[in-house]
KENUKOL-396340 format. One record per atom (N, C-alpha, C): residue number from 1; chain; x, z, y. Coordinates in nm, 3 decimals. Atoms other than C-alpha are relative to their C-alpha. Example, Ala and Ser with C-alpha at 12.3 -4.5 7.8 and 13.67 -1.06 7.14 Angstrom:
// residues 2
> num; cadena; x; z; y
> 1; A; 0.089; 0.000; -0.119
> 1; A; 1.230; 0.780; -0.450
> 1; A; 0.090; 0.000; 0.120
> 2; A; -0.082; -0.006; -0.119
> 2; A; 1.367; 0.714; -0.106
> 2; A; -0.077; 0.073; 0.109
END
This chain:
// residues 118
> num; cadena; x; z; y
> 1; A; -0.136; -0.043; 0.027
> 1; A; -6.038; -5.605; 3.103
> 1; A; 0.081; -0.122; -0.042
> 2; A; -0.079; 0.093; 0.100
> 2; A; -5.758; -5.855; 3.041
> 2; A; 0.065; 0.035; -0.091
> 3; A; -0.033; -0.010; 0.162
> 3; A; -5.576; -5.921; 2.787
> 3; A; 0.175; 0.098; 0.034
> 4; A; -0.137; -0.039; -0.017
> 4; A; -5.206; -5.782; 2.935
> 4; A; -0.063; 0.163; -0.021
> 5; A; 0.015; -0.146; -0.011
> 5; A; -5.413; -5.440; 2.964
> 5; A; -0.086; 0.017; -0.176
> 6; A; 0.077; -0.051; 0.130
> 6; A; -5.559; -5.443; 2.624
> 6; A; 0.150; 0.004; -0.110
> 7; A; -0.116; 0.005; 0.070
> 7; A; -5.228; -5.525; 2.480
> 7; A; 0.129; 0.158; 0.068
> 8; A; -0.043; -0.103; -0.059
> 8; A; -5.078; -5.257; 2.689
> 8; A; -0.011; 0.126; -0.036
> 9; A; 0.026; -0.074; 0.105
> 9; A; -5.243; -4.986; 2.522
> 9; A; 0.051; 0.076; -0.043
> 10; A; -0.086; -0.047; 0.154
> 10; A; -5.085; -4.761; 2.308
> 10; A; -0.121; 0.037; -0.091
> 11; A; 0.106; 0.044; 0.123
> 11; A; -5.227; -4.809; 1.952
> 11; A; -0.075; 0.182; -0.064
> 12; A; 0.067; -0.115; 0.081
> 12; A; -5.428; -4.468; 1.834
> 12; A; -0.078; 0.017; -0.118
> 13; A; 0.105; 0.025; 0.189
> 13; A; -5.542; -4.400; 1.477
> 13; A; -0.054; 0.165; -0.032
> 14; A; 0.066; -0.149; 0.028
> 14; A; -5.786; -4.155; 1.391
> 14; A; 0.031; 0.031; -0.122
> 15; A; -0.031; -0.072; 0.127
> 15; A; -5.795; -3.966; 1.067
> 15; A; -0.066; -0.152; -0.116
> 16; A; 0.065; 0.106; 0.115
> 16; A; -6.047; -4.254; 0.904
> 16; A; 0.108; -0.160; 0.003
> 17; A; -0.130; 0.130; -0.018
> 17; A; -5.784; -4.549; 0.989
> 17; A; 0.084; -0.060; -0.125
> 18; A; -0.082; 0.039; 0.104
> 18; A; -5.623; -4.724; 0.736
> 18; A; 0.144; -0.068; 0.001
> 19; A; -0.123; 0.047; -0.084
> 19; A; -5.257; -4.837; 0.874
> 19; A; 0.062; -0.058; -0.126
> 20; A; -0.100; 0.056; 0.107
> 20; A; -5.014; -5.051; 0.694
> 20; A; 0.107; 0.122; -0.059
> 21; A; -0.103; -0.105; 0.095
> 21; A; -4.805; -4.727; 0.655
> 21; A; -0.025; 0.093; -0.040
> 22; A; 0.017; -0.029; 0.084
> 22; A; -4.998; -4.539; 0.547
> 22; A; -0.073; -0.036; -0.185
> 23; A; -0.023; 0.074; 0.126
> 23; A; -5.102; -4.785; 0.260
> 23; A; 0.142; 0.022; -0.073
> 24; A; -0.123; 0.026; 0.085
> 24; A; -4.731; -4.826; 0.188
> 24; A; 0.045; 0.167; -0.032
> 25; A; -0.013; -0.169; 0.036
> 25; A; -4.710; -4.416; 0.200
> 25; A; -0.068; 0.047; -0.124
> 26; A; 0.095; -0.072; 0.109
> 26; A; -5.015; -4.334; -0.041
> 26; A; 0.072; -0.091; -0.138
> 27; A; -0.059; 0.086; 0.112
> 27; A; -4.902; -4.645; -0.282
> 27; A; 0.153; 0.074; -0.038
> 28; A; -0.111; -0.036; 0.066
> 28; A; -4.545; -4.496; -0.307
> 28; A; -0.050; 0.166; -0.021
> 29; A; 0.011; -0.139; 0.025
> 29; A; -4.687; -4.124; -0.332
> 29; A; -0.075; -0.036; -0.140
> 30; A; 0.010; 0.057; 0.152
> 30; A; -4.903; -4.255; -0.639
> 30; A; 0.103; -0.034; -0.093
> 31; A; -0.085; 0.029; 0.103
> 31; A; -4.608; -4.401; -0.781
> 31; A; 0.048; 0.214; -0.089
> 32; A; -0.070; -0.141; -0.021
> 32; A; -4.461; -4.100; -0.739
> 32; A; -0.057; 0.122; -0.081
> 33; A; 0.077; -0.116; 0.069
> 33; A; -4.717; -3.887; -0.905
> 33; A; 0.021; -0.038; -0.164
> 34; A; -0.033; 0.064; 0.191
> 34; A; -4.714; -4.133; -1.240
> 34; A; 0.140; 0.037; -0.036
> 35; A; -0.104; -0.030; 0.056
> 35; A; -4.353; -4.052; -1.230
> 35; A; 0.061; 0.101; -0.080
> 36; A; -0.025; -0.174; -0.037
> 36; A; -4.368; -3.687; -1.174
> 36; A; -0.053; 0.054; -0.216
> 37; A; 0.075; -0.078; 0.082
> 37; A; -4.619; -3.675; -1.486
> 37; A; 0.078; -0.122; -0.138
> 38; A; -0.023; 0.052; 0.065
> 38; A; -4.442; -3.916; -1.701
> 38; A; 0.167; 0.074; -0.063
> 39; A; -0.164; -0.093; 0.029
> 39; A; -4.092; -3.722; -1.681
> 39; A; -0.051; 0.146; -0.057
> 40; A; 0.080; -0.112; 0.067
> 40; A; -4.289; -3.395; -1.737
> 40; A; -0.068; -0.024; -0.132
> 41; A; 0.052; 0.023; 0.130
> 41; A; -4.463; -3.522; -2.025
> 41; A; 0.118; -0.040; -0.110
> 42; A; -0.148; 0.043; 0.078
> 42; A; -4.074; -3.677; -2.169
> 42; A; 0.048; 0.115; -0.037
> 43; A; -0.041; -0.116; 0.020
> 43; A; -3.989; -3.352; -2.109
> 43; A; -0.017; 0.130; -0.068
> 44; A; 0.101; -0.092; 0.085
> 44; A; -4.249; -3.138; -2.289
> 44; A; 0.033; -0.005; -0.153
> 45; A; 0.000; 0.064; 0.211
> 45; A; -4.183; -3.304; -2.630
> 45; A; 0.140; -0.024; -0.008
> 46; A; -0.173; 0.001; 0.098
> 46; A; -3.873; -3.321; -2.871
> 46; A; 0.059; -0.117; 0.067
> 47; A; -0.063; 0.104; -0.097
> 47; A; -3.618; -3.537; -2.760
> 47; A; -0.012; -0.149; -0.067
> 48; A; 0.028; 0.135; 0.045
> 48; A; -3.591; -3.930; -2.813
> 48; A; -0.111; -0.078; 0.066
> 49; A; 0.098; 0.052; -0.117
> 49; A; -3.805; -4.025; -2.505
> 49; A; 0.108; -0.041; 0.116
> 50; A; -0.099; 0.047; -0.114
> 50; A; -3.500; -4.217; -2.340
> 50; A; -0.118; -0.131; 0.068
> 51; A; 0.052; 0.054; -0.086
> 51; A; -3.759; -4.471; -2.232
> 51; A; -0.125; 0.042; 0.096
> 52; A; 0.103; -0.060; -0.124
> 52; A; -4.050; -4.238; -2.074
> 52; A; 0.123; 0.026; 0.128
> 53; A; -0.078; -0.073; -0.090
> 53; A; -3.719; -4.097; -1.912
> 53; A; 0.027; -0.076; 0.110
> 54; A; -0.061; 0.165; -0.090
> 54; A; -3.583; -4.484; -1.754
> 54; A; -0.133; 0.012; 0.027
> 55; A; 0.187; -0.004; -0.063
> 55; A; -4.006; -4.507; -1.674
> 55; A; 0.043; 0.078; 0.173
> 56; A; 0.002; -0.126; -0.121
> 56; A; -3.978; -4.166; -1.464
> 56; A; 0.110; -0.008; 0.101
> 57; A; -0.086; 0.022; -0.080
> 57; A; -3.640; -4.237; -1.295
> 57; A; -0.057; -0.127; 0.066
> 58; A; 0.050; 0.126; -0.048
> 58; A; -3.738; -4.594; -1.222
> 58; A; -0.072; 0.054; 0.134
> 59; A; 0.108; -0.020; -0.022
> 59; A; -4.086; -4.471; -1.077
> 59; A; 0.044; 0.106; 0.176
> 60; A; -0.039; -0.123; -0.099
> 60; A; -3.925; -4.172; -0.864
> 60; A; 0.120; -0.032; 0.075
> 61; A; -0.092; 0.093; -0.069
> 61; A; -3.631; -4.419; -0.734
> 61; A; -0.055; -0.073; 0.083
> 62; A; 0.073; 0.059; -0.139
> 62; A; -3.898; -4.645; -0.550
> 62; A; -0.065; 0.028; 0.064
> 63; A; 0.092; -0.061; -0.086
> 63; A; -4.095; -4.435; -0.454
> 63; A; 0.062; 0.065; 0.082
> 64; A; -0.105; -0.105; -0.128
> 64; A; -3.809; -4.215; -0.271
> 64; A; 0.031; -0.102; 0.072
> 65; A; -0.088; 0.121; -0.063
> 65; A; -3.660; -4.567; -0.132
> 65; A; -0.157; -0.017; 0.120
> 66; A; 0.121; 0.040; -0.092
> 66; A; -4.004; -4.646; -0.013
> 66; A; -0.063; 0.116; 0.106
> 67; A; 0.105; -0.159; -0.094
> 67; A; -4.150; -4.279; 0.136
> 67; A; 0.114; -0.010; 0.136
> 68; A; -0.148; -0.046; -0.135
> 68; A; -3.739; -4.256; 0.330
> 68; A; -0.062; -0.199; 0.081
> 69; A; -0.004; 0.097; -0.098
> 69; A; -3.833; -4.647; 0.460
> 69; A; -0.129; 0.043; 0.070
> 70; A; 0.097; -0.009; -0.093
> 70; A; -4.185; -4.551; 0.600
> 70; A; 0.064; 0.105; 0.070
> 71; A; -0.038; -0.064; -0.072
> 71; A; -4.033; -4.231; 0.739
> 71; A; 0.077; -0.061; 0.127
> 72; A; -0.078; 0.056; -0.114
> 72; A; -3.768; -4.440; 0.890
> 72; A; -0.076; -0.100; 0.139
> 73; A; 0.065; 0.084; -0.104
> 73; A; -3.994; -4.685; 1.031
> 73; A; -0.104; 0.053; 0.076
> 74; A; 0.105; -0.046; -0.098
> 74; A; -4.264; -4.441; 1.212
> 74; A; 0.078; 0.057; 0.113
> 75; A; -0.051; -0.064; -0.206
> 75; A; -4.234; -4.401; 1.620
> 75; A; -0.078; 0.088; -0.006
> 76; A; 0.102; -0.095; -0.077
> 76; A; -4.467; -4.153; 1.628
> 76; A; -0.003; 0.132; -0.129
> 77; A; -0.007; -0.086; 0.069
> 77; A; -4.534; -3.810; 1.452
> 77; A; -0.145; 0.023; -0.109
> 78; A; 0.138; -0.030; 0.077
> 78; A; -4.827; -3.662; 1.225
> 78; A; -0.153; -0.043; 0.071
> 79; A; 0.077; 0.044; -0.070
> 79; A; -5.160; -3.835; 1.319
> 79; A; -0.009; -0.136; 0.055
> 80; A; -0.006; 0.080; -0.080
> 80; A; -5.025; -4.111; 1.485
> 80; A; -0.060; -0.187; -0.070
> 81; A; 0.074; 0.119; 0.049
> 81; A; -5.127; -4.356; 1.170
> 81; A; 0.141; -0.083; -0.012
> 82; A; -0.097; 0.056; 0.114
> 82; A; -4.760; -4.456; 1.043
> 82; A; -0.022; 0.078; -0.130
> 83; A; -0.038; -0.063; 0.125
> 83; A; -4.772; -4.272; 0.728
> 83; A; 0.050; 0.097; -0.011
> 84; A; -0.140; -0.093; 0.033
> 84; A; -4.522; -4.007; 0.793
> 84; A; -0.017; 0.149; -0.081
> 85; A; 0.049; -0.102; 0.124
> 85; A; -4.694; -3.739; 0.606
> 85; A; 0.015; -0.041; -0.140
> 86; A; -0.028; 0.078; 0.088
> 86; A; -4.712; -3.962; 0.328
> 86; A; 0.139; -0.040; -0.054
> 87; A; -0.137; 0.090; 0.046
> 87; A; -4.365; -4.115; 0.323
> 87; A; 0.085; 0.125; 0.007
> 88; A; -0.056; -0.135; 0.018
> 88; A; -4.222; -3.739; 0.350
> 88; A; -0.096; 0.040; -0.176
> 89; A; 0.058; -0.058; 0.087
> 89; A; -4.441; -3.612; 0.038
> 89; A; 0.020; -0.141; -0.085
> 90; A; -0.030; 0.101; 0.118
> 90; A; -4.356; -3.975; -0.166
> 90; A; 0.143; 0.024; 0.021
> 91; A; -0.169; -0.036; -0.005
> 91; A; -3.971; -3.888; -0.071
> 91; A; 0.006; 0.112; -0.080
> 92; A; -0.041; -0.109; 0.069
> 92; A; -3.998; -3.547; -0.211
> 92; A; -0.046; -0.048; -0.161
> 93; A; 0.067; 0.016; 0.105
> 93; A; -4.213; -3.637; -0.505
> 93; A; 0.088; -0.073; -0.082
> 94; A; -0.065; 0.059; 0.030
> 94; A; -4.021; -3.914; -0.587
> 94; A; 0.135; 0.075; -0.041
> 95; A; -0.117; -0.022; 0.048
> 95; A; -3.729; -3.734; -0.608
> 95; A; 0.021; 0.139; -0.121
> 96; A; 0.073; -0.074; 0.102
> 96; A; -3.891; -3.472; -0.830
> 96; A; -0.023; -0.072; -0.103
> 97; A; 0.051; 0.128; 0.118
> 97; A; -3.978; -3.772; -1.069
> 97; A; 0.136; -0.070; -0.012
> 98; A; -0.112; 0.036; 0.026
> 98; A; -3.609; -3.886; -1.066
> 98; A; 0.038; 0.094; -0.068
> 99; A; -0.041; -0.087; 0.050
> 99; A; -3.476; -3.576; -1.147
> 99; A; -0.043; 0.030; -0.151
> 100; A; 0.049; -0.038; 0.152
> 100; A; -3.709; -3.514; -1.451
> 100; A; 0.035; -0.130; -0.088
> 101; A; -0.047; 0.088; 0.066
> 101; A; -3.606; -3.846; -1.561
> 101; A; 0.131; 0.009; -0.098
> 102; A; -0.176; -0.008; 0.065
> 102; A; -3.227; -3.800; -1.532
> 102; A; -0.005; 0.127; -0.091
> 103; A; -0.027; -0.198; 0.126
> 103; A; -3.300; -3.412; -1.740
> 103; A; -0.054; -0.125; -0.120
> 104; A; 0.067; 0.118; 0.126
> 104; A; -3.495; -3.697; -1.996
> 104; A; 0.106; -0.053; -0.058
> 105; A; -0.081; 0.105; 0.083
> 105; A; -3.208; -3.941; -2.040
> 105; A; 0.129; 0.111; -0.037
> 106; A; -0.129; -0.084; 0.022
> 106; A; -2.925; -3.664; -2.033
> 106; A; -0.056; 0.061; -0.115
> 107; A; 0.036; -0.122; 0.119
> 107; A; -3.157; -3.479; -2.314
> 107; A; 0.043; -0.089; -0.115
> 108; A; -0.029; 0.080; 0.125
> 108; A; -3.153; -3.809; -2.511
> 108; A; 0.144; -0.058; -0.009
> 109; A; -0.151; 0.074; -0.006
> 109; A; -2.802; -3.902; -2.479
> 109; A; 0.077; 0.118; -0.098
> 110; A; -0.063; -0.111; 0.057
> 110; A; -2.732; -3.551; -2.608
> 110; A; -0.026; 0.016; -0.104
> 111; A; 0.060; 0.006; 0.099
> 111; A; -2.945; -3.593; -2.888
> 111; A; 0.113; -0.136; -0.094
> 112; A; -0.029; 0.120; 0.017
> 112; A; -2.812; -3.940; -2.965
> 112; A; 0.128; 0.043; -0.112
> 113; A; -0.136; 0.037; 0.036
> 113; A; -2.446; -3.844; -3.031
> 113; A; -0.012; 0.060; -0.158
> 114; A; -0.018; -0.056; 0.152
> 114; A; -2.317; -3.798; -3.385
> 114; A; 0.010; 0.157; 0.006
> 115; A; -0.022; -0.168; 0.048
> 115; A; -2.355; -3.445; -3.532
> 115; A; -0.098; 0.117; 0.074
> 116; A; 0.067; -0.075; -0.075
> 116; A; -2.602; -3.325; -3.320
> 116; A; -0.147; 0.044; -0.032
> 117; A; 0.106; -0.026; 0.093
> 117; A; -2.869; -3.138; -3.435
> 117; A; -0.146; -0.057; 0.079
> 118; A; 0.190; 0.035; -0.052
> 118; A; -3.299; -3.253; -3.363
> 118; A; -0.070; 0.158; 0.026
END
């Protein structure tokens, strides 16, 4: 076989495959999970957790930036070994882990002001 027909190809990834996107998918879905459980945990307890809250937004900001760029960058659909399962489920997640952030810093901001009761 030469080499124009090996390059020719189209690239197939089985289930065991390890692809650059989905690395960059699972790595931002991890983030994504520390976020998820770091805003939930800010959130569980009395207020004055404005920095778990900046943590969890942070956390659930790159990980959404990162899940929407692998999405953007896969040609191919489920299977194909971009990530796109991944970079859909670190987009949502992520933005689940923002959200509990911003309820975090809006709790402590509310707390913060004069006259306001604990």
């Amino acid at each position: 076989m030469s080499a124009h027909h090996l390059l020719a190809e189209p690239f197939t990834a089985d289930v065991q495959t390890l692809t650059a996107g989905r690395v960059w998918s699972f790595a931002a879905l991890l983030l994504a999970v520390v976020g998820v459980v770091i805003g939930g945990s800010a959130l569980a307890r009395p207020a004055g957790r404005a920095g778990r809250g900046r943590a969890a937004l942070a956390a659930g900001l790159v990980s959404a930036v990162v899940g929407g760029l692998v999405v953007a960058a896969a040609e191919g659909g489920p299977g194909t070994g971009y990530g796109i399962v991944g970079g859909f489920a670190a987009l949502a997640a992520g933005l689940v882990a923002a959200v509990l952030g911003g309820l975090v810093l809006a709790r402590s901001r509310r707390a913060d002001r004069p006259g306001a009761s604990r």
